[in-house]
N, C-alpha and C positions, 0 to 999 in steps of 0.2 A: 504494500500500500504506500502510496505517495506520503513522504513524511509531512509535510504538511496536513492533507487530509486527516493524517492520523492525529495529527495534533487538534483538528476541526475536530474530531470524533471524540478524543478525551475528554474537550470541553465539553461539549452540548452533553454529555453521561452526568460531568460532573455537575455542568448545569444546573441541567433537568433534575438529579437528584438531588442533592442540596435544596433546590428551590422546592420542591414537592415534601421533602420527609419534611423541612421545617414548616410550613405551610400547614400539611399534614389536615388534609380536608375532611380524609373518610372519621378520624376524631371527633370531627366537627358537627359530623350530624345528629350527633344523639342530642346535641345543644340546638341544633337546628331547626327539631322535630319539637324538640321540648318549648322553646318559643313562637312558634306555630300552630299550635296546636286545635287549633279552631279554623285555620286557613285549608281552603281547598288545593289539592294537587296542582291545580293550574297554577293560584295562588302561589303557592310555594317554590312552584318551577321559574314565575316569571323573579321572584327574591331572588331566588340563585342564579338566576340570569345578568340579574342588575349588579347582584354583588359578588360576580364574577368580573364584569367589567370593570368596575369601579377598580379591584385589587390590581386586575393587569395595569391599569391606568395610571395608580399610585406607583408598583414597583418600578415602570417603564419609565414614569417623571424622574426617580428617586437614581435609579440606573444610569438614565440620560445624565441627569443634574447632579450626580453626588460631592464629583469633584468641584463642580461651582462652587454648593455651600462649602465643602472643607475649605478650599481659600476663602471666602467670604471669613468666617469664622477661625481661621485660622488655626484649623485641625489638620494634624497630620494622616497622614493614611496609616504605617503603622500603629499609629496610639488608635484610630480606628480599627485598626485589624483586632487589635489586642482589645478592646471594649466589643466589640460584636464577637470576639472568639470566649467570653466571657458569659454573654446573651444566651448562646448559640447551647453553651456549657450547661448553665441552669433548666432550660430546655428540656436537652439532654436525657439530664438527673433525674425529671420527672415524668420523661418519656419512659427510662429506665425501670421504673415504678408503675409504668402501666397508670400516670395520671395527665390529666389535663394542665399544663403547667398554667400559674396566673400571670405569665408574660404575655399570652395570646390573648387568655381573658380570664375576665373574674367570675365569683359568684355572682357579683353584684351585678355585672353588668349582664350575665345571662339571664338574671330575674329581672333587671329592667326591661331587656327585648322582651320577652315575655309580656310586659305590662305595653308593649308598643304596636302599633296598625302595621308598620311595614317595619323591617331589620336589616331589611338587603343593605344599607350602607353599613349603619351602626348597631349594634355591634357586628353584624355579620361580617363585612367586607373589610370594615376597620373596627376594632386593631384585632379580630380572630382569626382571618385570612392573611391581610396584609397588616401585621405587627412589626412591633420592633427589631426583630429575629429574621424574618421576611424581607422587609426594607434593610437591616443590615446585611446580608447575605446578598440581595442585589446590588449593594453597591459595593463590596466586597470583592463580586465577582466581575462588575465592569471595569474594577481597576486593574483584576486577573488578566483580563482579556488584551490581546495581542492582535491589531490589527484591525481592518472592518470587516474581516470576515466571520471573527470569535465574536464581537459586538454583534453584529447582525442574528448571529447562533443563540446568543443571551435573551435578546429581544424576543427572539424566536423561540426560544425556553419561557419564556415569561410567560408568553399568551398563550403555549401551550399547556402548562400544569393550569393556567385559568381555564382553558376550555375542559381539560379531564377532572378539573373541580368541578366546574359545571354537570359535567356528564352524572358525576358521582350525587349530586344533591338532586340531579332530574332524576334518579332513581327512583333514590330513599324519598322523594315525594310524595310517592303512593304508600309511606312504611317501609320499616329498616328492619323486616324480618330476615333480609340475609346476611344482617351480622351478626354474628356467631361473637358472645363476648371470651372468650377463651380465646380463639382465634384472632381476635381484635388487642387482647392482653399479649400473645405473642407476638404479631407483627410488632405493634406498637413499642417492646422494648427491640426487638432487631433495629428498628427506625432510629430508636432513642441510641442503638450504638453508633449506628452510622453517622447519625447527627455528630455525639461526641469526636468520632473521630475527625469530622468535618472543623468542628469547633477546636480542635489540635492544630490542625493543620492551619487556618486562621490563627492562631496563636504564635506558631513557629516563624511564619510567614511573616508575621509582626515584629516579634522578638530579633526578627535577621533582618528586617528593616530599619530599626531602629536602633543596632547595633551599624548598619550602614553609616546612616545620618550622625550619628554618632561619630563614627568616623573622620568623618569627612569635615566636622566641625572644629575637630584635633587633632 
């Protein structure tokens, strides 16, 4: 394989997965289901529609823009790597555990949507879809990116985990009788490792950055 290509291919893997386990949509629907609960199938298909867009919309701004705000604000990328390899970590922990971590969302705010007419933005799309973790990791990963072919792949990572969100909530629309909580307990710590490791690998990344900059200041 064309070493380039192959380096196309590593990316949009690592992409795609990073941006998908931490996202972590199939999680999402038992919170989904439970603030909905009176809305019709259609109802609920067209939430997840909205707030499928919305998130691609946010990570794709956040992707595009990350490095603007770091200069604006005068954040480094490694001290970024090293605070989202952090995010990424806590996560992780409570992937680990077979729990819903409260970086994506709260109790509070799932019993809010509950008390709400529509969720597809808030809480759905923000911050349980596209969270801290989410938005960290997209702009983590556009500063990865080498060239406008890995940016185009990322892009193209984006609004793909949002449409297979989508697909995953038009399911469980009609009822989430085929998830198996056993089954949902296992993936969900596999997920929780890979994340960690992800969350490693942002952390080194950082660490060898910052030893760069370091560097080169003395």
């Amino acid at each position: 394989m064309n070493p380039d290509l192959q380096n196309l291919v590593h990316f949009a893997v690592l992409a795609f997965g990073s941006l998908f386990v931490i996202i972590d949509p199939v999680a999402s629907v038992p919170a989904f289901l439970a603030m909905t609960p009176h809305d019709t199938p259609a109802q609920r298909i067209r939430m997840a529609r909205l707030a499928s867009v919305v998130m691609a919309g946010v990570l794709l701004v956040f992707a595009v823009a990350g490095k603007i705000i770091f200069k604006y604000f005068g954040i480094t990328m490694p001290a970024f790597q090293i605070a989202a390899s952090i995010v990424l970590l806590i996560v992780a922990l409570d992937m680990l555990r077979a729990q819903r971590s409260r970086v994506q969302e709260t109790a509070e705010e799932t019993t809010a949507g509950a008390e709400k007419a529509d969720i597809a933005i808030t809480p759905l799309a923000i911050p349980m879809l596209a969270g801290p973790g989410a938005i960290s990791t997209s702009i983590v990963l556009q500063t990865q990116a080498n060239g406008l072919g890995q940016h185009l792949v990322l892009y193209g990572c984006i609004m793909a985990v949002s449409f297979v969100s989508y697909l995953i909530f038009r399911v469980s629309a009609h009822g989430a009788r085929w998830l198996n909580p056993i089954a949902m307990k296992i993936a969900t710590r596999i997920m929780g490792l890979l994340l960690a490791a992800v969350a490693m690998q942002f952390l080194i990344n950082g660490l060898k950055g910052a030893q760069a900059d370091w560097l080169q200041t003395h």
